[in-house]
N, C-alpha and C positions, 0 to 999 in steps of 0.2 A: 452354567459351568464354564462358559467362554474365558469371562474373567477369571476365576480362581484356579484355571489352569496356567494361565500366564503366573499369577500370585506363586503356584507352586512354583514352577521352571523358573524365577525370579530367585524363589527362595532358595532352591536345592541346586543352584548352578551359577548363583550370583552374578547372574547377566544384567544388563544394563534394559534390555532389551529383547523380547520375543516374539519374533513371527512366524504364523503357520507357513509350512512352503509347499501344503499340498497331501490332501488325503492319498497314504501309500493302498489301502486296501479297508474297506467295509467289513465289519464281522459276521460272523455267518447270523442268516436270517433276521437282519438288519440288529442287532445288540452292541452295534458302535462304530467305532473306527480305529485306525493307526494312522496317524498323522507324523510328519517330521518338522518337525521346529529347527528355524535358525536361530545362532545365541548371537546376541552382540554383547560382547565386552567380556566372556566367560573363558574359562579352560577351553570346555569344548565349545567347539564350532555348531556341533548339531545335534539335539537329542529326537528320540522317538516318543510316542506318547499312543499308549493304549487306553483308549476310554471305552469302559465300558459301561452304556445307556442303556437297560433296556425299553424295549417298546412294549405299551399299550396293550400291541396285538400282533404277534408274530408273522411273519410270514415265509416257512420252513418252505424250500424250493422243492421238498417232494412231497410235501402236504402232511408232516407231522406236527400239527400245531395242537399238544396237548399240552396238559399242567406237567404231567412226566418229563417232557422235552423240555418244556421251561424250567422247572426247578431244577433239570443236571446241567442246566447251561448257568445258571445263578451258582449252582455248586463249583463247577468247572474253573471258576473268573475268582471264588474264593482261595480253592487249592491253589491257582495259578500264583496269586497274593501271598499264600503261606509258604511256596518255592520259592519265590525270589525274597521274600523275607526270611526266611529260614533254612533255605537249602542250598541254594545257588551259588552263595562263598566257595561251598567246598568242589566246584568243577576248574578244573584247571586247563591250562594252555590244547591239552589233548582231547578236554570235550567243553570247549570254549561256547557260553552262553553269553548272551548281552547280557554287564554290569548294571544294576537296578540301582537306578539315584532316588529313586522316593516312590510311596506310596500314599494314595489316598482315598480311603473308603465314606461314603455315606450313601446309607442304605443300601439301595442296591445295585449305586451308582459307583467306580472303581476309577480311579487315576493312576496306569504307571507309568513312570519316567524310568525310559530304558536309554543304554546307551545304544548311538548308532553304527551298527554292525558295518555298514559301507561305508565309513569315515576311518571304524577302525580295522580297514582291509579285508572285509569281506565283501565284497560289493556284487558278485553275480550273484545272479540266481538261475536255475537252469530247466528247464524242460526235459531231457533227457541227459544221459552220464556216459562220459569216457569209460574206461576203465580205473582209470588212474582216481577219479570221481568217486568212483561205484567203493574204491577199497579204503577211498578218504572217510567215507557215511561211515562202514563198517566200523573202522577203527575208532571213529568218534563215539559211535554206540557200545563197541566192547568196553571203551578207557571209562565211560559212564556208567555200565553197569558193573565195572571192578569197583570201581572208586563207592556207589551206592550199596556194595554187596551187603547184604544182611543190617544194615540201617532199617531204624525205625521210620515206618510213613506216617506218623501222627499229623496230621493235620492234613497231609495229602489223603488220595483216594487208595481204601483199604484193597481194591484190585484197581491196579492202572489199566487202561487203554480205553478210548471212548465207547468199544463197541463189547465190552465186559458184564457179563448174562445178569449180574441183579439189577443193571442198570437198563436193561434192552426187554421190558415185556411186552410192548406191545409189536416190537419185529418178531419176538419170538412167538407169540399165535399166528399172526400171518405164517412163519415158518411151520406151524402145523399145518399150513393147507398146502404149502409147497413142497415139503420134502418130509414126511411123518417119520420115516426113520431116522434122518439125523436131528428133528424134535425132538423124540424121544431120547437121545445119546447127549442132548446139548446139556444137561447136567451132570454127567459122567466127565465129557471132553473138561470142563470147567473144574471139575477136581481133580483130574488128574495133571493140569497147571497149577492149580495151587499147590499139589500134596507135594512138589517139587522141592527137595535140602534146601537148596538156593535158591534164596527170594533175592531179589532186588529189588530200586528204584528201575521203572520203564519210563519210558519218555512218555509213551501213550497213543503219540499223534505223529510218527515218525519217518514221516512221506517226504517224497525227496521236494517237493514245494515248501518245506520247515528247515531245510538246508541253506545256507550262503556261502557261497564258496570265493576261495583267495584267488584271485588274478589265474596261476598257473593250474588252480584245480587241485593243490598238493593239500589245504586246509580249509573243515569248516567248522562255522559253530551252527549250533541250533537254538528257534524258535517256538515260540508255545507252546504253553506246559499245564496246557489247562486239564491235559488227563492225566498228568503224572500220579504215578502209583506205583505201589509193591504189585511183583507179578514175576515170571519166570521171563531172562533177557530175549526170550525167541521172540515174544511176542512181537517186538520191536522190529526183530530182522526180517523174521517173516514179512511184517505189513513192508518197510521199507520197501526189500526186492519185490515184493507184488505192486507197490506203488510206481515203481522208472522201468523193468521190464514186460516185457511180451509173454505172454502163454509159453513159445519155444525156448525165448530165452531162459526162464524160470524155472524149466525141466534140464535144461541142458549144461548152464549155470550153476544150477545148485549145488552141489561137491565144491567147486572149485569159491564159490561164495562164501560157504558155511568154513574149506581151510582158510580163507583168508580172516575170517572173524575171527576162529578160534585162535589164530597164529597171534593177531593184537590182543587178544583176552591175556593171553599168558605176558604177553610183554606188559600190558596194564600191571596185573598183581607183580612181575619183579620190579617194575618201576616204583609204584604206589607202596614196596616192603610187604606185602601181607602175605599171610602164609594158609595158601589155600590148597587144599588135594582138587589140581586145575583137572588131573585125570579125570575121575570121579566128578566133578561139575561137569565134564564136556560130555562124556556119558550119559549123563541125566540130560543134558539140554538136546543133545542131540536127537534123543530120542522124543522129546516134543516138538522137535521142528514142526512134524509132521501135523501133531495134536495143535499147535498154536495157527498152525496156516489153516487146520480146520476149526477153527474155533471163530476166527475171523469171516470165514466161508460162510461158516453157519447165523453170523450176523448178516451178513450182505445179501445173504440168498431171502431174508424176514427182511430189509429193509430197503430192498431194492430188485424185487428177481430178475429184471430183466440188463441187470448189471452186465458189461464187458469183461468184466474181472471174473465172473461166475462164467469155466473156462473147463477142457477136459483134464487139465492137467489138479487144477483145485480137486472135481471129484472123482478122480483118482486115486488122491490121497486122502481124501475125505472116505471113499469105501475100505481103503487101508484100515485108518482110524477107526469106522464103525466095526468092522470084522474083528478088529483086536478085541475093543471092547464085548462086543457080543462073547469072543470067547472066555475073555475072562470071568466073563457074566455066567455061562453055565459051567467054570472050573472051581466056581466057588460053595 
């Protein structure tokens, strides 16, 4: 494939001239890379290039090596092909994605030629966030999930985020020996994000390591979209703030996180013209903060129990979430 990735970058950027300058990072459980290519003689100076190979014979770093994990990771690299083929046009300056110069599929081999995000001013990347940081994420994922709002996911994943209960059954029997009561609620918690007015597109995978931020911190765009899907926006906020905060921070944060999200949501639909009852969406989203951050819990606690993330502040609002549901369970 060495050669007919040069063939492509030749073809789709009319360089004279292509050399790799260096694997940026390995895909998970060895299924490729992300390479940066120099152009000689092109518009741009530098694309990115996601290939994805996969292997023979997996090697999952926590010891998921099933046909399950393999086939949503071959799913994953196709959604991701049918987002920047199909969807990606429509994000603009406020939820800024790298431009897709070309794609190229055979079998279950995947070539994309993206543009490069640090050439065109995004160039940090960060380990943890300012503030200034923490309201730039927000606002990229509010102006995202305005602009996706009530879009069809055809070709994306019918529930986004990677760790989404029809896609997860073999964390979720482990999760029967670990926590039996929120096993038992994991398909409750799961509808009652679906059953949500407002769907949108969700990023899916929307950890502050899929951010690139501008010089000053004031702007980013985002990366990987390989779980994108319809889903209710918390999904997204939740994992972020659980992604770059602390346990305290993420109890003590939260109010003043969730105004700053909702404050860019509304500035999204006046920008973008759409005429939405933002009341009535903040109402319903709010009230799943709670449901989406345990939704996620209840994956991590199946796929990993002895997680860092798995935290008192998680099941606290996980026993919320369960007590709700049990009560609605006997009001019915």
């Amino acid at each position: 494939m060495k050669d007919t990735i040069a063939t492509i970058l030749i073809k789709c950027t009319q360089a004279r001239e292509v050399k790799a300058m260096g694997v940026l990072q390995k895909l998970w459980s060895g299924y490729g890379s992300i390479v940066r290519y120099r152009l000689v003689g092109a518009e741009l100076s530098s694309v990115i290039v996601k290939h994805v190979s996969p292997p023979t014979a997996s090697a999952h770093p926590r010891g998921w090596n099933t046909d399950i994990s393999h086939q949503r990771k071959l799913r994953s690299y196709a959604v991701e092909t049918a987002w920047y083929r199909d969807f990606a046009d429509q994000c603009d300056v406020n939820c800024r994605v790298p431009r897709c110069l070309d794609l190229f599929c055979a079998g279950e081999e995947v070539v994309m030629v993206l543009e490069d995000l640090d050439a065109a001013g995004f160039p940090i990347r960060k380990q943890s966030v300012s503030g200034t940081e923490l309201v730039a994420c927000l606002s990229w994922l509010a102006h995202f999930h305005a602009t996706f709002l009530g879009v069809s996911e055809a070709g994306l994943w019918p529930s986004g985020c990677y760790w989404h209960l029809e896609t997860r059954p073999d964390e979720l029997q482990v999760l029967a020996r670990e926590d039996p009561a929120l096993y038992a609620a994991a398909q409750a918690i799961d509808l009652k994000l679906k059953a949500s007015r407002y769907q949108t597109l969700v990023h899916g995978d929307a950890k502050l390591a899929n951010f690139c931020f501008s010089e000053d911190g004031r702007s980013v765009a985002a990366v990987d979209f390989q779980y994108v899907g319809r889903g209710c926006g918390m999904k997204d906020v939740v994992y972020f703030i659980g992604s770059c905060l602390s346990e305290d921070e993420c109890e003590r944060e939260e109010a003043p996180l969730l105004e700053q999200y909702f404050e860019a949501l509304r500035r999204a639909f006046v920008s973008q013209g759409k005429d939405v009852d933002v009341d009535a969406l903040e109402a319903d989203w709010r009230a799943l903060y709670p449901v989406a951050w345990t939704d996620f819990h209840r994956f991590l606690k199946g796929w990993s129990p002895g997680h860092w993330k798995i935290n008192t502040y998680s099941e606290q609002l996980a026993a919320s979430v369960l007590a709700e549901i049990q009560l609605e369970g006997r009001c019915k």
